[in-house]
FIDRENDREN-401818 format. One record per residue: residue in three letters; x, y, z of N, C-alpha, C, O, CB in turn. Coordinates in steps of 0.001 Angstrom, whole numbers. Glycine has a CB too. Layout:
N
+-----+---------+---------+---------+---------+---------+---------+---------+---------+---------+---------+---------+---------+---------+---------+---------+
! res !     nc1 !     nc2 !     nc3 !    cac1 !    cac2 !    cac3 !     cc1 !     cc2 !     cc3 !     oc1 !     oc2 !     oc3 !    cbc1 !    cbc2 !    cbc3 !
+-----+---------+---------+---------+---------+---------+---------+---------+---------+---------+---------+---------+---------+---------+---------+---------+
! ALA !       X !       Y !       Z !       X !       Y !       Z !       X !       Y !       Z !       X !       Y !       Z !       X !       Y !       Z !
...
+-----+---------+---------+---------+---------+---------+---------+---------+---------+---------+---------+---------+---------+---------+---------+---------+
//
This chain:
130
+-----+---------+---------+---------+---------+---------+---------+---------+---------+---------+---------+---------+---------+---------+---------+---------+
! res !     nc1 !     nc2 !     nc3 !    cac1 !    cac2 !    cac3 !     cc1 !     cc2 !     cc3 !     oc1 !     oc2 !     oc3 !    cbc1 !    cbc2 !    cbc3 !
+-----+---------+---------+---------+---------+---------+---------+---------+---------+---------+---------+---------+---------+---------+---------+---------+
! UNK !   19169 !  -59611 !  -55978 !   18600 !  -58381 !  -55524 !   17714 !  -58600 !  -54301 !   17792 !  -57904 !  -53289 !   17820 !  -57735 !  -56635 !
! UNK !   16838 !  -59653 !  -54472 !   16147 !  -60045 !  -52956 !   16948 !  -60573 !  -51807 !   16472 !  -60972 !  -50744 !   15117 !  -61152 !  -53112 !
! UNK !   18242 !  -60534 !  -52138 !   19307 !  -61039 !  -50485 !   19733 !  -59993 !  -50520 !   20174 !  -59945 !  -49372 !   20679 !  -62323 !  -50302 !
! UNK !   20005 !  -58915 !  -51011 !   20586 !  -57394 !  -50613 !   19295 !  -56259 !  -49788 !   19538 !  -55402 !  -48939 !   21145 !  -56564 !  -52362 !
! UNK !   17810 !  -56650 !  -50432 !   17176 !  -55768 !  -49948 !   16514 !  -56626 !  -48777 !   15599 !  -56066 !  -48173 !   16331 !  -55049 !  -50964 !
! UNK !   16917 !  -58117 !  -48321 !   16631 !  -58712 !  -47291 !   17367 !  -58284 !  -46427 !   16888 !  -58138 !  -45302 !   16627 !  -59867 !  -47356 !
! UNK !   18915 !  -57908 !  -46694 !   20186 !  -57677 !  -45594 !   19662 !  -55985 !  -45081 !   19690 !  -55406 !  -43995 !   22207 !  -57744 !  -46569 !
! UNK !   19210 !  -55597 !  -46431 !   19385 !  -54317 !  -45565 !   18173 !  -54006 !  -45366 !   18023 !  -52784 !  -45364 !   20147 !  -53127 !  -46117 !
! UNK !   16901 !  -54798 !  -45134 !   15985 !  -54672 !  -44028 !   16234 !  -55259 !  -42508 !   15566 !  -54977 !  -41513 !   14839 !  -55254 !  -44517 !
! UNK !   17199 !  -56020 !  -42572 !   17244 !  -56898 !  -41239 !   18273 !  -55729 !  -40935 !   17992 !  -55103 !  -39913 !   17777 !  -58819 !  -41203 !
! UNK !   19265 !  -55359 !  -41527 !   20299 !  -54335 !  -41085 !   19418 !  -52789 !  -40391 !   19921 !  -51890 !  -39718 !   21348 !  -53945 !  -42666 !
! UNK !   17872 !  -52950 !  -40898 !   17820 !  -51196 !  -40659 !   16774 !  -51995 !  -39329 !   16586 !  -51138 !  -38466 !   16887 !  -49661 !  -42335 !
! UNK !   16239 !  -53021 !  -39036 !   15658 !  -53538 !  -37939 !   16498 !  -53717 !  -36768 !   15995 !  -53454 !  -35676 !   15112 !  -54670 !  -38263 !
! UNK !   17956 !  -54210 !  -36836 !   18748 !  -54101 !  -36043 !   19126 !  -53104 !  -35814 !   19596 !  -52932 !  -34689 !   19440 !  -54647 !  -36152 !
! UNK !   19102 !  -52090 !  -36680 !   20096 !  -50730 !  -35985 !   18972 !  -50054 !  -35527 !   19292 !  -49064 !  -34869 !   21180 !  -49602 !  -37119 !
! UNK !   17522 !  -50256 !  -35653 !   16234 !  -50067 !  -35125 !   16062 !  -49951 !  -33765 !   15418 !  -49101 !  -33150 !   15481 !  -50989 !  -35492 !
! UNK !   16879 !  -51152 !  -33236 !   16654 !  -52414 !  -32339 !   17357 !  -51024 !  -30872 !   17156 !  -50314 !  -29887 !   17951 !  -54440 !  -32958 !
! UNK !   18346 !  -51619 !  -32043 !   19504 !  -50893 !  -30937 !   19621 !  -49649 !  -30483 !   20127 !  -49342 !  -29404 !   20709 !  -50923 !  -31345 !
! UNK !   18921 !  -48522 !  -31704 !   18533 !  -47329 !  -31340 !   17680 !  -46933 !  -30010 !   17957 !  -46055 !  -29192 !   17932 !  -46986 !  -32356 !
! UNK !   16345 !  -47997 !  -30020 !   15284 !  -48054 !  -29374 !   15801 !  -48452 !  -27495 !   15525 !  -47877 !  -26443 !   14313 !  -49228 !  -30286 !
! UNK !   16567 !  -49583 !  -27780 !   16774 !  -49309 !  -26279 !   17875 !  -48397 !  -26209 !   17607 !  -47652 !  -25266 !   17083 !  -50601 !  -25399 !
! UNK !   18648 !  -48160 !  -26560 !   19497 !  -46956 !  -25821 !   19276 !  -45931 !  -25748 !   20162 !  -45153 !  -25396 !   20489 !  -46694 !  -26103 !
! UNK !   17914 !  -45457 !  -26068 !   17091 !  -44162 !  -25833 !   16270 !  -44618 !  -24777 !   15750 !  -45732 !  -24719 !   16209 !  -43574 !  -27110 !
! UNK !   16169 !  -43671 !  -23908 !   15004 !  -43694 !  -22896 !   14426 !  -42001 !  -22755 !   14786 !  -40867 !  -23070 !   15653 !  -44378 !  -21241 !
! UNK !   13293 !  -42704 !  -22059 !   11967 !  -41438 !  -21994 !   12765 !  -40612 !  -20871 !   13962 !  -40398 !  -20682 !    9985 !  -42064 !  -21338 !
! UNK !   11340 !  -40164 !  -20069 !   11857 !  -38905 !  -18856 !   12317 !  -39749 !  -17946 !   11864 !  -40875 !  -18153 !   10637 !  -37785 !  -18067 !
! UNK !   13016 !  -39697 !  -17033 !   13955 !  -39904 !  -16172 !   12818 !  -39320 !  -14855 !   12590 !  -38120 !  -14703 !   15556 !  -39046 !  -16577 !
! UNK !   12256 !  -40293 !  -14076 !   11089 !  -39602 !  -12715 !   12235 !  -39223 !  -11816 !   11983 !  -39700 !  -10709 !    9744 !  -40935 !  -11709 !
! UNK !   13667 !  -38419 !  -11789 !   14536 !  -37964 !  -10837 !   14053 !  -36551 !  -10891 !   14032 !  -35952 !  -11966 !   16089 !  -38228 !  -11112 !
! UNK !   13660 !  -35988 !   -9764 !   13166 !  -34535 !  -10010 !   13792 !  -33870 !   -8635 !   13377 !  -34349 !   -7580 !   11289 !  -34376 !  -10173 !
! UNK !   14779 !  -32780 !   -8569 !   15372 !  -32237 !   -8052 !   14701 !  -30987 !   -7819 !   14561 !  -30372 !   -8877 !   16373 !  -32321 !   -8528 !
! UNK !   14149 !  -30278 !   -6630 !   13644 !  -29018 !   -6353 !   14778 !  -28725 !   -5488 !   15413 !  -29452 !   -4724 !   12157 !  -28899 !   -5744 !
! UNK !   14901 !  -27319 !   -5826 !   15684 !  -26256 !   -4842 !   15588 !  -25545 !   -4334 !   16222 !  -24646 !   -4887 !   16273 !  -25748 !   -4942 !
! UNK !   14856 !  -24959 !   -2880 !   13430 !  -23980 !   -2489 !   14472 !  -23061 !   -1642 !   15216 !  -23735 !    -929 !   11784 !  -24862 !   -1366 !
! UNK !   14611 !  -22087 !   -1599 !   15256 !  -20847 !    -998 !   14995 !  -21127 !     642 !   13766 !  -21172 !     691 !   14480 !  -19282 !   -1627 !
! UNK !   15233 !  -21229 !    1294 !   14081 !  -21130 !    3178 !   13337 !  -19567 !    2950 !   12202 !  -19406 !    3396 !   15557 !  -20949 !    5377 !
! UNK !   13891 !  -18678 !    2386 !   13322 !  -17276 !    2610 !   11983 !  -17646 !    1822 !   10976 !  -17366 !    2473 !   14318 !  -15844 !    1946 !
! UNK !   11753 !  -18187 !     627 !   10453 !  -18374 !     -90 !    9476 !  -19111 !    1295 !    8283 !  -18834 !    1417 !   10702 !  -19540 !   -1698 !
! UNK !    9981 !  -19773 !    1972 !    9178 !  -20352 !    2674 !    8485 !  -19245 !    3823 !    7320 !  -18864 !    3934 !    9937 !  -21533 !    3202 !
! UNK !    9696 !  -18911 !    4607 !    9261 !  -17785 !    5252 !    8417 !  -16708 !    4801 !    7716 !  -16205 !    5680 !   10171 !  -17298 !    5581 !
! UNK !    8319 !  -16232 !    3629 !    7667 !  -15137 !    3207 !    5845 !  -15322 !    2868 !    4906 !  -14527 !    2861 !    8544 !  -14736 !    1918 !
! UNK !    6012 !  -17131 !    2556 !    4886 !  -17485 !    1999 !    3952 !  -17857 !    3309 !    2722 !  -17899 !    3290 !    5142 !  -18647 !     924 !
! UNK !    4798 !  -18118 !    4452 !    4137 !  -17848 !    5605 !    3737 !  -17006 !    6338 !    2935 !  -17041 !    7271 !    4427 !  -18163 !    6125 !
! UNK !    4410 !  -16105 !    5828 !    4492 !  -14580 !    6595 !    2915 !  -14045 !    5598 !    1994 !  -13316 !    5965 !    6515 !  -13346 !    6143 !
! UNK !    3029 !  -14424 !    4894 !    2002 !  -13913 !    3815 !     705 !  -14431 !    4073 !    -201 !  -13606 !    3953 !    2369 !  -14313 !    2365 !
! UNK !     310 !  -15845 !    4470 !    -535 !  -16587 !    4778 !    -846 !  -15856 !    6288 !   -2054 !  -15621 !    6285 !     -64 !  -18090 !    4631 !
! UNK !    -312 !  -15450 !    7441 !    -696 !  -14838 !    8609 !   -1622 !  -13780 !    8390 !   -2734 !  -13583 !    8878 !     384 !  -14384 !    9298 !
! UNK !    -766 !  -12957 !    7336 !   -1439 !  -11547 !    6959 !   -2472 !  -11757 !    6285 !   -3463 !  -11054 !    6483 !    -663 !  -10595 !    6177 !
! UNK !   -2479 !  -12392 !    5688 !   -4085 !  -12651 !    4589 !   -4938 !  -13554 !    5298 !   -5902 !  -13860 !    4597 !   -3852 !  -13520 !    2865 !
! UNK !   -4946 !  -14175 !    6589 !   -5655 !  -14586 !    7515 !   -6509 !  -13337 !    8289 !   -7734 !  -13355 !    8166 !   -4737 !  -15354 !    8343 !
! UNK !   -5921 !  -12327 !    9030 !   -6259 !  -11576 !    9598 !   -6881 !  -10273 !    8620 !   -7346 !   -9220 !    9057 !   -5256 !  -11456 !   10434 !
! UNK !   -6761 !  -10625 !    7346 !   -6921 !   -9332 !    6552 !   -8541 !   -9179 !    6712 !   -8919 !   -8045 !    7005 !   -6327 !   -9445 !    4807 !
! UNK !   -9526 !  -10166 !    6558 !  -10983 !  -10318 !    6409 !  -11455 !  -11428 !    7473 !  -11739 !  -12625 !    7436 !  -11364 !  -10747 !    4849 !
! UNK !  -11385 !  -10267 !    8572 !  -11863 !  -11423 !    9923 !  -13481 !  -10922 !    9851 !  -13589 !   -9826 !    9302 !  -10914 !  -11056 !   11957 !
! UNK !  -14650 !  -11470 !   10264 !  -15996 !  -11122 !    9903 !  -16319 !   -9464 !   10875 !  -17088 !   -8529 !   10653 !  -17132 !  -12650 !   10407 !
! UNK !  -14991 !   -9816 !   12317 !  -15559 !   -9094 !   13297 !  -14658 !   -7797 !   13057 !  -14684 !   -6798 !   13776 !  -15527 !   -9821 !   14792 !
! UNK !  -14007 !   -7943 !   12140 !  -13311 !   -6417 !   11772 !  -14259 !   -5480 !   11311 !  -15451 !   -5516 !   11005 !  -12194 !   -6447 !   10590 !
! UNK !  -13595 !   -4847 !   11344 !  -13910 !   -2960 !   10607 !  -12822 !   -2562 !    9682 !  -11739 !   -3142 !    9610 !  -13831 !   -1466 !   11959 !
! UNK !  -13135 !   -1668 !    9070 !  -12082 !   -1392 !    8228 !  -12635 !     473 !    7577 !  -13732 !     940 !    7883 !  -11996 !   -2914 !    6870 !
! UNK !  -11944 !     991 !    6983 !  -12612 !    2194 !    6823 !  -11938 !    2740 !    5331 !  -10759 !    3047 !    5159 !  -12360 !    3225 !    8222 !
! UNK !  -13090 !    2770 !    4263 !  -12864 !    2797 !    3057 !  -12656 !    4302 !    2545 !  -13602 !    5084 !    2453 !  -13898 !    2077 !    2453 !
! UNK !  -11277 !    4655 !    2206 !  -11548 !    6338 !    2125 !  -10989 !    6568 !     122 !  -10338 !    7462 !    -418 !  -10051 !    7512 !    3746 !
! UNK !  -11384 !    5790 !    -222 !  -11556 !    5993 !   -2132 !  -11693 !    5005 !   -2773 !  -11094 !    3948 !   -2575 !  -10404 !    6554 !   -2986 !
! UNK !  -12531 !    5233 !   -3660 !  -12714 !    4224 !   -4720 !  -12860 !    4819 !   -6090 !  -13560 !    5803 !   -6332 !  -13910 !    3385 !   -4432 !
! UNK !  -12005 !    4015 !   -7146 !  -11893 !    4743 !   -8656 !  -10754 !    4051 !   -9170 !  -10461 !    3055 !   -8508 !  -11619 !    6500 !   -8708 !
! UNK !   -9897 !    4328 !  -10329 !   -9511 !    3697 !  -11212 !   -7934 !    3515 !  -10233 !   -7704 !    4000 !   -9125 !   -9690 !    4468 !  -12784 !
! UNK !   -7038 !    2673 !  -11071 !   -5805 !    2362 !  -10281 !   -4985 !    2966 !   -9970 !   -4572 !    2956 !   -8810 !   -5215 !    1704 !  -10582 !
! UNK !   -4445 !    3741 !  -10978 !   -3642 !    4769 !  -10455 !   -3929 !    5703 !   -9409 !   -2937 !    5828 !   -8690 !   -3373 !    5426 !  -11333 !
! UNK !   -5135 !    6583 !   -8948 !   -5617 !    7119 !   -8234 !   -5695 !    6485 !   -7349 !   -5362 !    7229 !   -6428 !   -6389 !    7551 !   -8509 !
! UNK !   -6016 !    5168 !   -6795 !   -5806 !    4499 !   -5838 !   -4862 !    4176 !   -5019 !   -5019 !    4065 !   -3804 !   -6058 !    3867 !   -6067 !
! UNK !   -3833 !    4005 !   -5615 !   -2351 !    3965 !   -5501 !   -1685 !    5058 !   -5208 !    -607 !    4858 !   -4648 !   -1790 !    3562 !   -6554 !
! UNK !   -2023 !    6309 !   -5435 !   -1417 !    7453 !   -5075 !   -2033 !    7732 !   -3431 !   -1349 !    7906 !   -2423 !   -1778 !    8661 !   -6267 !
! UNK !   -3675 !    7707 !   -3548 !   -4456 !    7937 !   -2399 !   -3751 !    7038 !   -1057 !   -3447 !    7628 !     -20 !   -6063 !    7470 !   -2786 !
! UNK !   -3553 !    5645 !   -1215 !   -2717 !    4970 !    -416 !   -1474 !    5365 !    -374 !   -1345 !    5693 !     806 !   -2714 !    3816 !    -666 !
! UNK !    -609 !    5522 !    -824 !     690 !    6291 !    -603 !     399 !    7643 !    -163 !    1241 !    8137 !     587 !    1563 !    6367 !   -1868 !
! UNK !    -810 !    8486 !    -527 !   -1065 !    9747 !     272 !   -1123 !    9793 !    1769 !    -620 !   10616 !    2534 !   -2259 !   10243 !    -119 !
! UNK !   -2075 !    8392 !    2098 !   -2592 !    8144 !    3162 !   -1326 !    7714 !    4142 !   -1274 !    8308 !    5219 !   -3695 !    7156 !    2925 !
! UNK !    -387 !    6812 !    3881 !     224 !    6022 !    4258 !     925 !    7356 !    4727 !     447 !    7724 !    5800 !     700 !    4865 !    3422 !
! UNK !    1720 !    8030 !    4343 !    2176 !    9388 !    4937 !    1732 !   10132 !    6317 !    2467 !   10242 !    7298 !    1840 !   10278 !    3980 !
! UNK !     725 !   10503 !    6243 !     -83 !   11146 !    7125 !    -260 !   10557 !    8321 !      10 !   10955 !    9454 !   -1196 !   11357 !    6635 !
! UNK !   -1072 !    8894 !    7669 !   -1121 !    8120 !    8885 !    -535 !    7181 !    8721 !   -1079 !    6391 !    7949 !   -2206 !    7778 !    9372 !
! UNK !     584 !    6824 !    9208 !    1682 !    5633 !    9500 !    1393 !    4473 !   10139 !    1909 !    3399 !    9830 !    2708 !    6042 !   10263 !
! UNK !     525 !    4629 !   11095 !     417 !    4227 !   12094 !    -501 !    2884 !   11615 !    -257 !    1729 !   11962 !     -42 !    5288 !   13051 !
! UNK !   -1699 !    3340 !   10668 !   -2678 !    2569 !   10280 !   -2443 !    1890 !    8774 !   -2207 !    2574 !    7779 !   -3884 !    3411 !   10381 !
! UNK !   -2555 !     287 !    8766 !   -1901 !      -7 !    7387 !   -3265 !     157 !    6739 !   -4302 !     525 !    7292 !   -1036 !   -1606 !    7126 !
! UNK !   -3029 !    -274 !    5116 !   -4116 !    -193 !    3907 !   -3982 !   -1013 !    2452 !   -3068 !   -1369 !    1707 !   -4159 !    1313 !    3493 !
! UNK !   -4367 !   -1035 !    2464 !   -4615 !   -2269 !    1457 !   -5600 !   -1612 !     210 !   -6420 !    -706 !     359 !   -5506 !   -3723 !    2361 !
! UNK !   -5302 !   -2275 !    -949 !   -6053 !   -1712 !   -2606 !   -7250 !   -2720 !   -2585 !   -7105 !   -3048 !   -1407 !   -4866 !   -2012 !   -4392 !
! UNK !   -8038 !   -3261 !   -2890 !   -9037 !   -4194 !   -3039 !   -9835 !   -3758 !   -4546 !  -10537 !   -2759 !   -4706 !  -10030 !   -4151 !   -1622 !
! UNK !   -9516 !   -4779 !   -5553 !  -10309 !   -4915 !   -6458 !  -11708 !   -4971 !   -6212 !  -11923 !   -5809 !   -5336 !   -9954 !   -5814 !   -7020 !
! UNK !  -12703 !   -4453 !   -6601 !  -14001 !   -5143 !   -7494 !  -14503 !   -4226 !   -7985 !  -14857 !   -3094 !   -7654 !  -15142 !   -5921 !   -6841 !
! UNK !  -14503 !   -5144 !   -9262 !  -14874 !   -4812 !  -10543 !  -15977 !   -3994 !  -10455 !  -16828 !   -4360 !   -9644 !  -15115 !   -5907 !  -11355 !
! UNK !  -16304 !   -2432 !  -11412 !  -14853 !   -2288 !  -11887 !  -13668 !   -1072 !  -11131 !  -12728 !    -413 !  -11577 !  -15069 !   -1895 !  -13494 !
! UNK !  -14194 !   -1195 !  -10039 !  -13465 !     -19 !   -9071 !  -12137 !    -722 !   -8696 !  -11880 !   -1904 !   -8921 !  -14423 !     438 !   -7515 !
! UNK !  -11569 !     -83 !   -8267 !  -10394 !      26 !   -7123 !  -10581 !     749 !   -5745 !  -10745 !    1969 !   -5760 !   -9231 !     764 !   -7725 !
! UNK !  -10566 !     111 !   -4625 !  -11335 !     496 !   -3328 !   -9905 !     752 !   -2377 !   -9020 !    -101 !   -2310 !  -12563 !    -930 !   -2670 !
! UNK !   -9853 !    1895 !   -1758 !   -8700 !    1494 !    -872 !   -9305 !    1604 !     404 !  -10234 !    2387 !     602 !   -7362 !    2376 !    -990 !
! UNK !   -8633 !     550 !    1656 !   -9585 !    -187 !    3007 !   -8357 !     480 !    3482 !   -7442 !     596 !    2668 !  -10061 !   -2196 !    3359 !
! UNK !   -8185 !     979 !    4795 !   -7521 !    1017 !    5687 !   -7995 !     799 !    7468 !   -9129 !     721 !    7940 !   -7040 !    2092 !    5303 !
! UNK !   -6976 !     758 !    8001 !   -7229 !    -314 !    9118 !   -7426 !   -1291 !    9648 !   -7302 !   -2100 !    8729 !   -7570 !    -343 !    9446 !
! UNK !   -7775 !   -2111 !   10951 !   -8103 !   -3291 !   11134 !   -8725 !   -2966 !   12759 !   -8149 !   -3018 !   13846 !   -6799 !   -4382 !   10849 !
! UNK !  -10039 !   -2641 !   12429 !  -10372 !   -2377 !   14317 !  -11803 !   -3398 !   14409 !  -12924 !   -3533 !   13918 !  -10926 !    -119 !   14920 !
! UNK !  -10837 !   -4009 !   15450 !  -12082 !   -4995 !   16408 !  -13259 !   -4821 !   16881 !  -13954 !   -5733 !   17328 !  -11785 !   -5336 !   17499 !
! UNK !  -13710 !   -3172 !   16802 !  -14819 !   -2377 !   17445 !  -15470 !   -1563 !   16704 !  -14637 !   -1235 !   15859 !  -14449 !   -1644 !   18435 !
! UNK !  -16430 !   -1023 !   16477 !  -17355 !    -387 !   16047 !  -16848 !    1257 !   17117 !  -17164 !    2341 !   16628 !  -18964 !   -1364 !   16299 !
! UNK !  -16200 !    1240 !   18307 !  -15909 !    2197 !   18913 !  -14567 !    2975 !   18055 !  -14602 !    4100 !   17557 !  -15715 !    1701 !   20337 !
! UNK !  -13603 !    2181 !   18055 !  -12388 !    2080 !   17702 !  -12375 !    2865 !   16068 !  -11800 !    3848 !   15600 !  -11963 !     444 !   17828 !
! UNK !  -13093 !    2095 !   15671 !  -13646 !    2769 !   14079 !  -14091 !    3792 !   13721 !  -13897 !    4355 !   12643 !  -14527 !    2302 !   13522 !
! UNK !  -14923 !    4224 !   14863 !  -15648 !    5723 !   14667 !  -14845 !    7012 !   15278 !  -15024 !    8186 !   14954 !  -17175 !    5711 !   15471 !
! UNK !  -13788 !    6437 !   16373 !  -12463 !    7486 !   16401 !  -11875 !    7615 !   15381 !  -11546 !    8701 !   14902 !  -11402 !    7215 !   17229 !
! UNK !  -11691 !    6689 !   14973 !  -10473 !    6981 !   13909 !  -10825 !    7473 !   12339 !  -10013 !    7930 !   11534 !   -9631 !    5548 !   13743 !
! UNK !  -12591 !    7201 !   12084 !  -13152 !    8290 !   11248 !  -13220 !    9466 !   11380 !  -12814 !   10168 !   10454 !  -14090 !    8196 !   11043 !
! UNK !  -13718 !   10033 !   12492 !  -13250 !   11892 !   12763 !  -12593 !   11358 !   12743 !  -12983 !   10373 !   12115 !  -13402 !   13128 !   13784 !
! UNK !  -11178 !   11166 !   13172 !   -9572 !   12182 !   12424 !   -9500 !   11958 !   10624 !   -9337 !   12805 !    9746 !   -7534 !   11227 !   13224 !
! UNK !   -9667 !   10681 !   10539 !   -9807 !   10240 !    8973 !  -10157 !   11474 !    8083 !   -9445 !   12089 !    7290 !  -11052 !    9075 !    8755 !
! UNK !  -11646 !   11685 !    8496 !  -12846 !   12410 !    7416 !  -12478 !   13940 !    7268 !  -12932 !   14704 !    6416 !  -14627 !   12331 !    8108 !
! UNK !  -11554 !   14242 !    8274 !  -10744 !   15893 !    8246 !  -10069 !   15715 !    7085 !   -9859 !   16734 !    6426 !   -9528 !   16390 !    9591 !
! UNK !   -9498 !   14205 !    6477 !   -8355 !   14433 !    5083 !   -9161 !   14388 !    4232 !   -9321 !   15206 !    3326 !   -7121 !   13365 !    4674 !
! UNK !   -9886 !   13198 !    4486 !  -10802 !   12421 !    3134 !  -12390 !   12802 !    3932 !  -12731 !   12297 !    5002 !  -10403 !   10096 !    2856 !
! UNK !  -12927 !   13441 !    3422 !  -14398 !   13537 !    3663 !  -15530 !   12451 !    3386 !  -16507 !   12173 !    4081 !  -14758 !   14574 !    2955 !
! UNK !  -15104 !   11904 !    2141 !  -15683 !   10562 !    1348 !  -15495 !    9194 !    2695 !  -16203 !    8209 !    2484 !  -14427 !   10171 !    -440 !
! UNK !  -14918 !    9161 !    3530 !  -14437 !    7812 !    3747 !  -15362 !    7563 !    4756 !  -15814 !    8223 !    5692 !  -12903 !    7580 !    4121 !
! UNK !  -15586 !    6012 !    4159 !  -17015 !    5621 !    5609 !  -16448 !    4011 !    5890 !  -15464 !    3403 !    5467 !  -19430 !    5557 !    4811 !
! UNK !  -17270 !    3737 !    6567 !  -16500 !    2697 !    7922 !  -17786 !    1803 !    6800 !  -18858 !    2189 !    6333 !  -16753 !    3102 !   10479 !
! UNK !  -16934 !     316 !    6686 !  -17204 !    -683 !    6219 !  -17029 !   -2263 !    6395 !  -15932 !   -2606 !    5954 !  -16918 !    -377 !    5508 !
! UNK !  -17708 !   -3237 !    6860 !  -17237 !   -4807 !    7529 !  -17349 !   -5657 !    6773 !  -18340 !   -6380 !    6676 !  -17932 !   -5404 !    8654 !
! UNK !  -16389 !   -5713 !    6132 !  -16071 !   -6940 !    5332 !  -16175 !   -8102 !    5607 !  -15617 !   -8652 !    6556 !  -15098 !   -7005 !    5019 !
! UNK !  -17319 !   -8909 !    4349 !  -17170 !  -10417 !    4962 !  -16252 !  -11397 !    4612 !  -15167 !  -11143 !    4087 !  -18240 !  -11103 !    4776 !
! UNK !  -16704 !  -12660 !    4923 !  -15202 !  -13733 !    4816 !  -15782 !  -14120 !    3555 !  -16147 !  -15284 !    3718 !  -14800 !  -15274 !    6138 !
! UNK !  -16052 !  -13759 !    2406 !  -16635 !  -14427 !    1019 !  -15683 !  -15626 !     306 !  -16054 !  -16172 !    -733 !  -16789 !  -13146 !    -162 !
+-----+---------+---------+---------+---------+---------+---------+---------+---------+---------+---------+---------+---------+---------+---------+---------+
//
């Protein structure tokens, strides 16, 4: 009985043996597959969010309140005035919508009269680089 349960410990060490190397771990071959358009877009994206909060901008805030209302007000806006883009801006716990991008304190205060004829609420605001 002790040469049968000797064989078949050396038998379950060998098939141990053999299990152990013919298994291997992760394989460090790592294959990425990146679209070029992901690239382009993520650059295109990085331009725009450069210029979005320059110190010497202006910008002109015409609502703030919960999301949905925000979202409509910008699609209201975006209608009317085409011309001028806008952007939603979180902080907590409002929803703020910014429109424009003027280099001037001149530039800004034109484009409030015409603004303040839709939206009465909307006042000229300079965002910093936080």
């Amino acid at each position: 009985m002790k040469t049968t349960s000797k064989h078949n410990l050396l038998y379950f060490f060998i098939l141990n043996l053999f299990f152990t190397l013919c298994t291997y771990g992760q394989h460090n071959k790592t294959t990425l597959i990146v679209d070029q358009k992901i690239d382009q877009i993520l650059k295109e994206k990085r331009r725009i969010n450069s210029g979005l909060f320059l110190n010497e901008a202006y910008k002109i805030q015409i609502f703030y309140g919960n999301s949905e209302d925000s979202k409509k007000k910008l699609n209201e806006f975006k209608k009317e005035f085409n011309e001028l883009d806008g952007t939603i801006i979180f902080n907590s716990p409002n929803y703020k919508v910014w429109v424009g991008n003027f280099k001037s304190r001149i530039e800004v205060e034109k484009a409030l009269t015409d603004i303040q004829k839709k939206y009465p609420n909307a006042l000229i605001i300079k965002p910093s680089n936080q």
